[in-house]
VMD Tcl script that draws the C-alpha trace (Angstrom):
set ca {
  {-15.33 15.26 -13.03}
  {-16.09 12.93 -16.37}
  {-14.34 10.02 -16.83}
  {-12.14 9.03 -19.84}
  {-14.26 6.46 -21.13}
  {-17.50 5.50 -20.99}
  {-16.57 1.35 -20.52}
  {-16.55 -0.74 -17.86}
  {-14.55 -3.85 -16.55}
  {-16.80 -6.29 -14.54}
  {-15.08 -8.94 -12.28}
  {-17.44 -11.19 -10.23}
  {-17.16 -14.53 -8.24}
  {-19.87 -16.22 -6.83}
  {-20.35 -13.57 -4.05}
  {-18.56 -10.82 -4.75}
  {-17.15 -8.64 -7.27}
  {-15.09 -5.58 -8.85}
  {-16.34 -2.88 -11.24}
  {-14.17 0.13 -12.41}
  {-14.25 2.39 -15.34}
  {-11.44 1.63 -18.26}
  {-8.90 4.15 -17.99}
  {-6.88 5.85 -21.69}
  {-4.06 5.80 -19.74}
  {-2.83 8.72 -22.03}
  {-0.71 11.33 -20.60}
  {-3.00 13.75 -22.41}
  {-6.25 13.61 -20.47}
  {-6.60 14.78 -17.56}
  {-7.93 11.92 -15.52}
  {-5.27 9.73 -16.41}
  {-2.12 11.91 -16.48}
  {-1.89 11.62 -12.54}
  {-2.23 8.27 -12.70}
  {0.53 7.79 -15.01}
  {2.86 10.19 -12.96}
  {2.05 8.24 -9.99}
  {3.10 4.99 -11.58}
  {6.56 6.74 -12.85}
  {7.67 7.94 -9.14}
  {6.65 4.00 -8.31}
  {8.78 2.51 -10.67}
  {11.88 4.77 -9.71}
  {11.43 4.03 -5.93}
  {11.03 0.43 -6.84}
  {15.09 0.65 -8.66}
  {16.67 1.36 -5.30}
  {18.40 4.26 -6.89}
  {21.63 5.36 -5.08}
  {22.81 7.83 -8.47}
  {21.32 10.72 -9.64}
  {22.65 11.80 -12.76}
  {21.62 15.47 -15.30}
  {22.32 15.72 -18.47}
  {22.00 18.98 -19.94}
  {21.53 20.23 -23.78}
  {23.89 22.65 -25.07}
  {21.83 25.68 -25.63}
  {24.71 27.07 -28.34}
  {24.08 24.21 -30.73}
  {21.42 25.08 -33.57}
  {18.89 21.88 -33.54}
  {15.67 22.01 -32.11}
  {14.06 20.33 -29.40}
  {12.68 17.28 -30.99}
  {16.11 17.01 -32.89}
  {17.97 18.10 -29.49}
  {16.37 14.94 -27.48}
  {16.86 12.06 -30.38}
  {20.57 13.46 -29.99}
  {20.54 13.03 -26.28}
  {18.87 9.51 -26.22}
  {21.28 8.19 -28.57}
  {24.07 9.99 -26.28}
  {23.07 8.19 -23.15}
  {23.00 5.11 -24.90}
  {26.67 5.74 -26.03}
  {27.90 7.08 -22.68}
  {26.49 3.96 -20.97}
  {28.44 1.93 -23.05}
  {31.42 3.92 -22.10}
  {30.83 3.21 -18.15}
  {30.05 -0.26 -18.76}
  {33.19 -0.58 -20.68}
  {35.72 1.61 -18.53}
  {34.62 0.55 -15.10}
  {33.64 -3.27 -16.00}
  {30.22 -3.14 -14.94}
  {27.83 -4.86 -16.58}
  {24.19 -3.24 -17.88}
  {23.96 -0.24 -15.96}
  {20.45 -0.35 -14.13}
  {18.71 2.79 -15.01}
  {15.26 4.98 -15.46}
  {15.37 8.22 -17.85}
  {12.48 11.03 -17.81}
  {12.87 13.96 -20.16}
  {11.95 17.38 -18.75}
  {11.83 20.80 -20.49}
  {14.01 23.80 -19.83}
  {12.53 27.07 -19.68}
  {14.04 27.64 -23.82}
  {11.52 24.65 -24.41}
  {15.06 22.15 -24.82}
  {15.55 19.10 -23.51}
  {16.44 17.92 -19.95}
  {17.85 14.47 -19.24}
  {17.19 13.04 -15.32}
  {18.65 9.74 -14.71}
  {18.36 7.63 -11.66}
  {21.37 4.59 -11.76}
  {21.84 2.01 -9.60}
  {26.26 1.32 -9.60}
  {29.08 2.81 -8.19}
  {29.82 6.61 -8.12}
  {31.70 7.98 -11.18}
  {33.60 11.11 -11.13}
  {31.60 14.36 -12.42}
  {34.97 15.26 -14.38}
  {34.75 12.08 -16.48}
  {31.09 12.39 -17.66}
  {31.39 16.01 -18.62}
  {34.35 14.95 -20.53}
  {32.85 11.72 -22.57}
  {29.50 14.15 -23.28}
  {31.52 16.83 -24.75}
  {33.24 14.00 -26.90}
  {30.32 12.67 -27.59}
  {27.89 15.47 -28.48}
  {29.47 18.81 -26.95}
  {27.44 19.08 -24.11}
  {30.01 19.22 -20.98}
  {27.24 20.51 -18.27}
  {26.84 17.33 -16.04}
  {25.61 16.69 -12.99}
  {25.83 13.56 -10.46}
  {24.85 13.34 -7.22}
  {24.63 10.27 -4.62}
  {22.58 10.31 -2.27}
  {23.08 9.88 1.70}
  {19.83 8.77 3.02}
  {16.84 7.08 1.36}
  {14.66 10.32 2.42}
  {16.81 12.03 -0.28}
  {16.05 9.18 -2.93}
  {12.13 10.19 -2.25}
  {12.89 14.03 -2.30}
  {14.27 13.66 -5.57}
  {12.02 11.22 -7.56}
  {9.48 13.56 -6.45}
  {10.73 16.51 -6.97}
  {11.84 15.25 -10.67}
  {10.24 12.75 -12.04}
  {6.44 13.10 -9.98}
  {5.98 17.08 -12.36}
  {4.61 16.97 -16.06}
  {7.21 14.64 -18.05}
  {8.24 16.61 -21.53}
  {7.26 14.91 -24.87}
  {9.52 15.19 -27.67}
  {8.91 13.89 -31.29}
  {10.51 10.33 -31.65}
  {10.99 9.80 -27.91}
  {9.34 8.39 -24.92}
  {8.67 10.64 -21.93}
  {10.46 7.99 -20.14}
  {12.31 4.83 -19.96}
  {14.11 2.27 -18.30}
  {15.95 -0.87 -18.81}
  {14.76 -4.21 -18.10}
  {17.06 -5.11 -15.33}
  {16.42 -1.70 -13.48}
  {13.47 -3.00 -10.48}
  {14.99 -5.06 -7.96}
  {12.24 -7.41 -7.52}
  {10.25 -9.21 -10.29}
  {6.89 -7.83 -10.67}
  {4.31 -9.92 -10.42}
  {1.71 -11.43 -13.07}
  {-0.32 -8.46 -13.18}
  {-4.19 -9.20 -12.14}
  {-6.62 -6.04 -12.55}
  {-8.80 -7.30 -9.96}
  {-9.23 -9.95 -6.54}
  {-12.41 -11.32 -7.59}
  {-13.34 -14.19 -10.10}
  {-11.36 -15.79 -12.91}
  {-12.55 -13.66 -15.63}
  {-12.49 -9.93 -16.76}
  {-15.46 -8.65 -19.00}
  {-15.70 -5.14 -20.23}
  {-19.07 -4.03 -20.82}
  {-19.96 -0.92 -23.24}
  {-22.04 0.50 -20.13}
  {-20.51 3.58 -18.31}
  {-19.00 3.76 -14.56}
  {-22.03 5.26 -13.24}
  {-25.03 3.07 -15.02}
  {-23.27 0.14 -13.61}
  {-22.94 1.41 -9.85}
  {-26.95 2.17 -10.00}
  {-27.73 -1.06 -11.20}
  {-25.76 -2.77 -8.33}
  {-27.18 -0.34 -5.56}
  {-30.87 -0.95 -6.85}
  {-30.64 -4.51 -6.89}
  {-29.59 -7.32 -4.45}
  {-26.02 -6.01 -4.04}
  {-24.26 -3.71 -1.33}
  {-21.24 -1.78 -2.06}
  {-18.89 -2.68 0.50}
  {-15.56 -0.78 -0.98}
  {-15.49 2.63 -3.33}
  {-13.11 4.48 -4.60}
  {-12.63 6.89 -7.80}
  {-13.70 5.29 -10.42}
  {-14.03 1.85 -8.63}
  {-16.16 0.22 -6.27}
  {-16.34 -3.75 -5.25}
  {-19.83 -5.08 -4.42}
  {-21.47 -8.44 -2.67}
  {-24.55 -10.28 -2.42}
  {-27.18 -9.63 -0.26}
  {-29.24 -13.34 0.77}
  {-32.24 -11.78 -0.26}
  {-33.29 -9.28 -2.69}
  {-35.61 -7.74 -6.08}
  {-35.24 -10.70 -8.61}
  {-32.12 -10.19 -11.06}
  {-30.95 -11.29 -13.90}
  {-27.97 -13.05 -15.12}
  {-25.55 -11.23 -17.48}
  {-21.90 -12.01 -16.80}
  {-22.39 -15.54 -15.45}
  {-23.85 -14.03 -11.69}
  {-26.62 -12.12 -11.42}
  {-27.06 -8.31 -11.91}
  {-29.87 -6.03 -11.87}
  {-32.89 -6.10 -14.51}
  {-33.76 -2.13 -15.40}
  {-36.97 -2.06 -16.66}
  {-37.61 -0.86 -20.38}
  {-33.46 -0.43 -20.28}
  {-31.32 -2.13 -22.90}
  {-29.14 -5.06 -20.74}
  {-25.29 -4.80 -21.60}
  {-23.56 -6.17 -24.31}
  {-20.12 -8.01 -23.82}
  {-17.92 -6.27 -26.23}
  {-14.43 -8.76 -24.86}
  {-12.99 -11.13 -22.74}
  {-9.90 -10.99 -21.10}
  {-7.89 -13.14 -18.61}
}
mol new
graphics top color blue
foreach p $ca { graphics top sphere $p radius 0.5 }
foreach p [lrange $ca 0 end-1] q [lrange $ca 1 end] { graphics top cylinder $p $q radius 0.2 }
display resetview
């Protein structure tokens, strides 16, 4: 299976090192879109959910789905505002995906993180608010049940609609404070190299470097004591290919 780009990201230290391939990270290609559903289902887990809420698009009102979703992300926005206000809690944690019905309309799945609000309520302030009364809320028992759902929900094919994200969540919503992110263990310094995932694994495995991890699209690498001389590119040493043009640093990072 190809990759989605044909860059890599180099991180050495003295001894050892990280290469992967650069990843879209578009929801469109194939190698990615897993990736990016993966990372979803991780960041409603992380929330500590204990709400599951549906919010569902009148099918008797004459917009289209594009039209139908920018009316039902301005409607949550209004209708959290409403709980916040009526039931004195402050910033409602939450994380929205957008899923489409069978009729191609929009599907609203919420996962909140506050006290359990009566089903009658809701369906009343969404029929106020854009005539769509069919609501559903849920609260989970067990945390098993938190997993079913997020993967049952948000871990399928999230819906794109014009002028709206396939999902979202507010800033207060993870528990924890993620970390700084860093790509990579090794070295102080990312460089991304306009030489595909492959090239770059051949060039470590025919010169004085083992491969000590792999995985898809990844593999970390250290120095043997001896081996065929090498030459230095990214500050360490790496593999001279005869009558092959060396790699050119396109950026820096980190």
């Amino acid at each position: 299976m190809s990759l989605c780009t044909d860059r890599s990201a180099v991180n050495e230290g003295p001894n050892a090192g990280r290469v992967a391939t650069l990843r879209c990270k578009r929801w469109s290609c194939p190698e990615c879109a897993p990736m990016c559903r993966r990372r979803v289902v991780e960041k409603a887990r992380d929330g500590n959910p204990n709400i599951f809420l549906t919010l569902t698009w009148n099918a008797n009102r004459p917009e289209g789905p594009d039209e139908a979703a920018r009316i039902m992300k301005r409607a949550w926005v209004n209708l959290r505002r409403r709980i916040e206000r009526t039931f004195g809690i402050r910033k409602v944690p939450f994380i929205v995906v957008f899923e489409k019905t069978k009729k191609g309309m929009p599907h609203m799945h919420l996962l909140l993180r506050c006290r359990y609000i009566k089903q009658s309520w809701l369906s009343e302030q969404m029929a106020d608010l854009i005539d769509a009364p069919v609501v559903d809320i849920r609260r989970p028992k067990t945390r098993a049940q938190v997993y079913w759902y997020v993967a049952k929900y948000l871990g399928k094919d999230l819906a794109p609609f014009k002028g709206c994200k396939r999902w979202w969540r507010s800033h207060n919503y993870e528990v924890e404070k993620e970390e700084p992110y860093r790509p990579f263990l090794f070295g102080d310094r990312i460089q991304i190299v306009n030489v595909d995932f492959y090239t770059m694994k051949a060039r470590y495995v025919a010169g004085a470097f083992d491969i000590v991890r792999e995985g898809r699209g990844w593999f970390e690498f250290s120095r043997r004591i001896t081996g065929p001389p090498t030459l230095r590119v990214f500050g360490n040493a790496l593999p001279r290919v005869e009558g092959e043009e060396q790699p050119s640093l396109l950026r820096r990072e980190g």
